[in-house]
N, C-alpha and C positions, 0 to 999 in steps of 0.2 A: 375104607373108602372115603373117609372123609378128605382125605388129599384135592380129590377133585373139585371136591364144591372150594377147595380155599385159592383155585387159580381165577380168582376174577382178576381183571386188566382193570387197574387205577391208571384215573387219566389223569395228566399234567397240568396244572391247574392255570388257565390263562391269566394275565396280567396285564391289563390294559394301563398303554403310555401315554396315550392323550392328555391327561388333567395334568400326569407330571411335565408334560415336554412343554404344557400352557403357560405351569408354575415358572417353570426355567425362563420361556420368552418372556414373561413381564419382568421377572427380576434383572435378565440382560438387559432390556428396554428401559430400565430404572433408571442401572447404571451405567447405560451411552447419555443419557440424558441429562444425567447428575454432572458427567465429567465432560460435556459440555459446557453446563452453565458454570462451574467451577474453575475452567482452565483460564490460564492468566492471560488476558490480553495482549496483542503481538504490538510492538512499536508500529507505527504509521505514522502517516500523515495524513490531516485532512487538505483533500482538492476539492475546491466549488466548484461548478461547473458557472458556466457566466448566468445569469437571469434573463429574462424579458423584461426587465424592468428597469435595466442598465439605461438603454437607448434613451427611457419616459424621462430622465433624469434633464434632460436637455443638456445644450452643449458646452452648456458656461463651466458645468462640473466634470465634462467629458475630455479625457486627456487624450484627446485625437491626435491634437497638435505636437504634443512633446515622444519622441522618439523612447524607448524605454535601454535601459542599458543591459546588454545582453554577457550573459558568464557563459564562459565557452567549458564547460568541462572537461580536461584532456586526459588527466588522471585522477589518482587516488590523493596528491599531493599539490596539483598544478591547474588553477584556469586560465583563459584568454580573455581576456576585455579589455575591449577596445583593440584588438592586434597587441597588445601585449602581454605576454605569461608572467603569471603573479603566484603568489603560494597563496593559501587558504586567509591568513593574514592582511596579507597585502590586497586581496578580494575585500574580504570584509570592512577596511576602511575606505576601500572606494565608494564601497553599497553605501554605506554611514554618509559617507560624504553626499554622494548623489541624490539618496532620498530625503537628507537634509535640506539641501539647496531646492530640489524640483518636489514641491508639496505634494502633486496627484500624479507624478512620474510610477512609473512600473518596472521593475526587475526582472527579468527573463531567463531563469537559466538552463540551457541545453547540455546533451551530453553527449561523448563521443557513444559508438556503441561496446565498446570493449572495457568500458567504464562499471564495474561491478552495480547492481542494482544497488545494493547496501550502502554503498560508499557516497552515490548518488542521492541517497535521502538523508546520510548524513549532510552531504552536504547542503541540501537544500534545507534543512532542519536549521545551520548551523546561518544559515542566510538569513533565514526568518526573523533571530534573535536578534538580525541589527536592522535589517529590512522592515521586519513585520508583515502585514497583510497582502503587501503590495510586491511580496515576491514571487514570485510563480514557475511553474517550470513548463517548458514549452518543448513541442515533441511533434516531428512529422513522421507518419507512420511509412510514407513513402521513398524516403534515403536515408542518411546520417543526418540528424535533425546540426548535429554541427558543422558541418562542413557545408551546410547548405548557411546557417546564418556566421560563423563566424571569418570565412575566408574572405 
């Protein structure tokens, strides 16, 4: 008879997952954080937005008066200024030229919209290096910002 006294019922020993699933969340939490601050910075450009402080400057330094020369962006390869199409070259010696002659003049360059974003800040990248500070890119959100300034 001893058979019977040995059918006792062992129970399944529970396991609790809370501390482990805790463990896991801060290590995942570590490493989104880590490969944040590590991942390499994307090319851009800085845009300023204008100041309040522009105006204070009074009007002696204000280039109200001088029209700014505007890049018509048409492609990858080709802008418009002044009504006529120049290659990337031919651009950049006019910029040279203009913002040499007109000291507080301003550079404007628009884009068509079929103009790849990328291509776009090369080329306004590529404007800066002869322009400088004073090049800018201009954009209405309500049509084709070129065909509204370049036609």
């Amino acid at each position: 008879m001893r058979f019977r006294n040995r059918q006792q019922v062992t129970k399944m020993p529970t396991i609790d997952l809370t501390p482990m699933l805790t463990v896991m969340m801060g290590v995942l939490g570590f490493f989104v954080v880590i490969s944040t601050i590590t991942s390499a910075p994307l090319d851009r450009v800085e845009v300023r937005p204008p100041s309040g402080d522009d105006n204070a400057q009074g009007e002696a330094s204000s280039p109200k008066s001088l029209k700014p020369l505007i890049v018509c962006l048409q492609n990858a390869d080709q802008a418009k200024v002044e009504g006529k199409t120049l290659t990337q070259e031919e651009v950049l010696g006019r910029v040279g030229e203009f913002v040499s002659t007109n000291q507080q003049a301003r550079v404007a360059m628009v884009s068509e919209p079929t103009v790849p974003y990328q291509q776009m800040l090369t080329w306004l990248a590529t404007l800066r290096t002869t322009g400088g500070d004073r090049v800018d890119l201009a954009y209405d959100p309500g049509e084709s910002s070129a065909s509204k300034f370049c036609d």
